[in-house]
N, C-alpha and C positions, 0 to 999 in steps of 0.2 A: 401432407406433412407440413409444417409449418416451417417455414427456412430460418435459421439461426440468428438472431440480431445480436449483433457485437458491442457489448458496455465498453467505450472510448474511453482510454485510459488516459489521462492527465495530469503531468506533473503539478504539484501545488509549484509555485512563482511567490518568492516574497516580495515586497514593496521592493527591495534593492535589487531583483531580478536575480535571484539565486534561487537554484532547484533542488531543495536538499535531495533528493531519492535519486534523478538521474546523478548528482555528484556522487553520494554515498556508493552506488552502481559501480562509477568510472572507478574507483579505488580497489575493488575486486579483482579478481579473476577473468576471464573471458568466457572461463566454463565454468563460475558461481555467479556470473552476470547473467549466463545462457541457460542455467536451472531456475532461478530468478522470474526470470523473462518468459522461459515457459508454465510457469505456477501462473503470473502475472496471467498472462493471454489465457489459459484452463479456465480461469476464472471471468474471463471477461467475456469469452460464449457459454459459459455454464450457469451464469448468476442466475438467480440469487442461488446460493449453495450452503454447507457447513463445513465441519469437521467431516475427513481430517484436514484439508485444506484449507480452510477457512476458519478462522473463530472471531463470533463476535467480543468483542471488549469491554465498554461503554458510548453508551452518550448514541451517535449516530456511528463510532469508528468500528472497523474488522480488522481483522490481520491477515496476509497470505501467510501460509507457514508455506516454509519452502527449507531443504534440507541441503545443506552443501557440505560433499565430507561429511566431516565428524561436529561439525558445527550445526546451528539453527539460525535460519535469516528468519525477519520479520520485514513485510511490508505494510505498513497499516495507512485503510484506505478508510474513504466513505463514497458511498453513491450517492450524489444529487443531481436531479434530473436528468437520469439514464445516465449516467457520469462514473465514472472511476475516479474518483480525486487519490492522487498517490501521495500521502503526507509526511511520511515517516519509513525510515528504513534502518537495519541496528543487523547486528549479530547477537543472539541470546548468548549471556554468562552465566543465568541461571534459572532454574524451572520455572519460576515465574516471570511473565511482561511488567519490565517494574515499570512502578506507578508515573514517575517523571518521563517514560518515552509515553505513556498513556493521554498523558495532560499536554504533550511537546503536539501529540498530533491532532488534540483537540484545540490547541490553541491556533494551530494552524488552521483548521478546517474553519473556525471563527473568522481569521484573517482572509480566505479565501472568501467565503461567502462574502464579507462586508466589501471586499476588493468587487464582489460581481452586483453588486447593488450599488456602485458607485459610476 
């Protein structure tokens, strides 16, 4: 049987050394940081995966879905090079991923990349 390889999960880092998703995290709960955290990891010995856990979005970005309570977290990642980049984190307000947390994490993923090419 093949042993498990682990997609390494990394905060995105802006240029000013801010981490939106671990900050976004700290303002939580410690038991919707720990539902969180375990979707996170699910997915990070599972990849590549879907729904329900997973949905892709656009572009190169996914989302964890992860359910805390009565609410909807989103973690929206991308994979590059075996990589979990963690770009974006929110609470849903409504059925759909609006389109500005969509574009927040593609612009990020842009920023990362170009930060790793530098």
């Amino acid at each position: 049987m093949k042993p498990i390889q682990k997609l390494p999960a990394i905060f995105y880092c802006s240029a000013s050394g801010h981490e939106p998703v671990r900050e976004w995290l700290k303002t939580l709960s410690k038991s919707d940081r720990q539902i969180i955290g375990e979707d996170i990891a699910y997915v990070q010995f599972k990849w590549p995966m879907g729904k329900p856990r997973v949905d892709y979005l656009r572009d190169s970005v996914w989302e964890v879905r992860s359910r805390i309570g009565n609410r909807i977290a989103r973690v929206m990642f991308a994979v590059v090079e075996a990589q979990m980049i963690l770009l974006n984190g929110f609470i849903k307000k409504t059925q759909q991923t609006p389109q500005s947390e969509i574009e927040l994490a593609i612009t990020r993923l842009k920023d990362w990349k170009h930060a790793q090419n530098n």
